[in-house]
Phi, psi and omega in degrees: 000338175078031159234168180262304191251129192247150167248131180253169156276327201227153169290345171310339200255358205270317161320328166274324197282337178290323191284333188252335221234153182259016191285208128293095226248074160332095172243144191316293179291142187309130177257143211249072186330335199279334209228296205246044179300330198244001193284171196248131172083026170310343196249335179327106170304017173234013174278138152244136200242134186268105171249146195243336193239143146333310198307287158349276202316284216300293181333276187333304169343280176302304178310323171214104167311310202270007171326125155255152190204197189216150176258139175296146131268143175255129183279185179297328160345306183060066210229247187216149175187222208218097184293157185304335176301344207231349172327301186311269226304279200307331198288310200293314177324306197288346185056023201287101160212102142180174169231134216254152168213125188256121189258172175257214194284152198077193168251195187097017164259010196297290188306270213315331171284313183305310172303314204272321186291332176315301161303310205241051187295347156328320216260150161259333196247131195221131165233087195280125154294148140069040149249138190305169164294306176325293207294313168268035126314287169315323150277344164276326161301315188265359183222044201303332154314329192268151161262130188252112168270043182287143185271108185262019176309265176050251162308346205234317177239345168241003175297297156285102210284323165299353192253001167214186182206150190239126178246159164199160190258174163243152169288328210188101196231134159221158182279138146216150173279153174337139175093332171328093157319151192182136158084197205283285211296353184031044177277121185331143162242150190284174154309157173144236170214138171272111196248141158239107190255157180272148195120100185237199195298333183303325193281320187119348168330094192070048189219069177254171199261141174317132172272148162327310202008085245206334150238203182271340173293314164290357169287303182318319187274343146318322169319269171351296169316311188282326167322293194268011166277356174244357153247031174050056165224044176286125196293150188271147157299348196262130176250126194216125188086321218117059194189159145232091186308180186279188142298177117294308147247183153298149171312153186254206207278339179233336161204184198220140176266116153286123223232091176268100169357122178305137179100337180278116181292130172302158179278161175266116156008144176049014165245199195237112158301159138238173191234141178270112177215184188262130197267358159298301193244051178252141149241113191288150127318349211187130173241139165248122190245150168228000000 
């Protein structure tokens, strides 16, 4: 990968991620006396452990003296971190290196990163979410002592839309006329064809995360969505024949019944649709790199 350091979100990820990677492994999420006391590779020297309290620190301590680890600050985000005020203190107790900042979305983060190196002029290694190129230009310029670390997963793997394809087969394809009962709920169907693909809730399927909806064009198409989700007229992520057909019903746990228009020629047993979905709350069967 050409890095020292990789970042996981969770301690769930981290035995696999020491395991695939020979670096260092950063995890993201806070560590917790109440919770993670018992995790596997607690002790591993190449795990960095995020701590925002004393309380935290000491637990780790003990279970493993030699943890190395980085202090959260809390950004403006206001999720869990450290106020910038108690950072030193805690970053020194801690031998902590570096202090981690999850900033939110957009730009506009120089001064707030800037308030925080002010407060902790000790720390060298400062490691950031959601900063522009622009922004750590701007901070390597203006902080030339410090090291900037930024986390480009993101960017790197959902960003580009093009750099993946979300797939699914078919299952099942039959003709049905106007009327056709289908699925738990035995809801009527237009003429056309009944397709069954794989890929349900469990895959994360129709699992979408709350929008934002932050202009007026997205509130209207939240409307709109809600509207015809109340009249079981939702539309599916899976595109088959050229089309993105409705549901039939909501997806079951493992597929979706799709309900294709009359005139569309059906897809065949076994072939591979794609599907749009969001890869934050997607679980594949499978990742294929080609």
């Amino acid at each position: 990968l050409g890095v020292s350091t990789v970042a996981v979100g969770t301690y769930a990820e981290l035995p696999e991620a020491l395991a695939a990677y020979g670096g260092d492994v950063l995890v993201m999420e806070p560590y917790r006396a109440t919770i993670h006391g018992d995790v596997p590779d607690l002790a591993n020297r190449r795990a960095v452990h995020t701590v925002t309290t004393h309380t935290d620190l000491d637990d780790l301590r003990g279970a493993s003296p030699e943890a190395r680890v980085v202090v959260e600050g809390l950004t403006s985000m206001n999720r869990f971190g450290t106020p910038a005020t108690e950072v030193a203190e805690l970053a020194g107790a801690a031998d902590a290196v570096g202090v981690t900042l999850h900033l939110p979305l957009g730009t506009g983060h120089v001064d707030e990163i800037t308030r925080f190196i002010a407060a902790v002029p000790g720390v060298q290694s400062w490691f950031v979410s959601h900063v522009s190129s622009a922004e750590l230009a701007t901070l390597a310029a203006r902080h030339p002592e410090h090291e900037f670390r930024p986390r480009i997963g993101t960017d790197l793997w959902y960003a580009d839309k093009g750099s993946y394809e979300v797939r699914a087969h078919v299952l099942d394809v039959r003709p049905v006329t106007k009327g056709t009962r289908v699925g738990y709920r035995q809801r009527p169907l237009p003429a056309g064809h009944v397709v069954v693909v794989s890929g349900g809730t469990s895959h994360g399927v129709a699992m979408e995360s709350p929008s934002s909806a932050a202009t007026p064009r997205s509130r209207a198409i939240a409307v709109a969505e809600g509207v015809l989700e109340a009249a079981h007229l939702v539309r599916s992520p899976f595109t088959v024949s050229g089309v993105m057909p409705r549901f039939a019903e909501p997806p079951h746990m493992q597929c979706s019944l799709l309900s294709l228009p009359a005139g569309v020629m059906p897809p065949r047993v076994g072939d591979e649709v794609t599907v749009r979905m969001r890869l934050t709350t997607t679980t594949p069967d499978a990742v294929v790199v080609s």
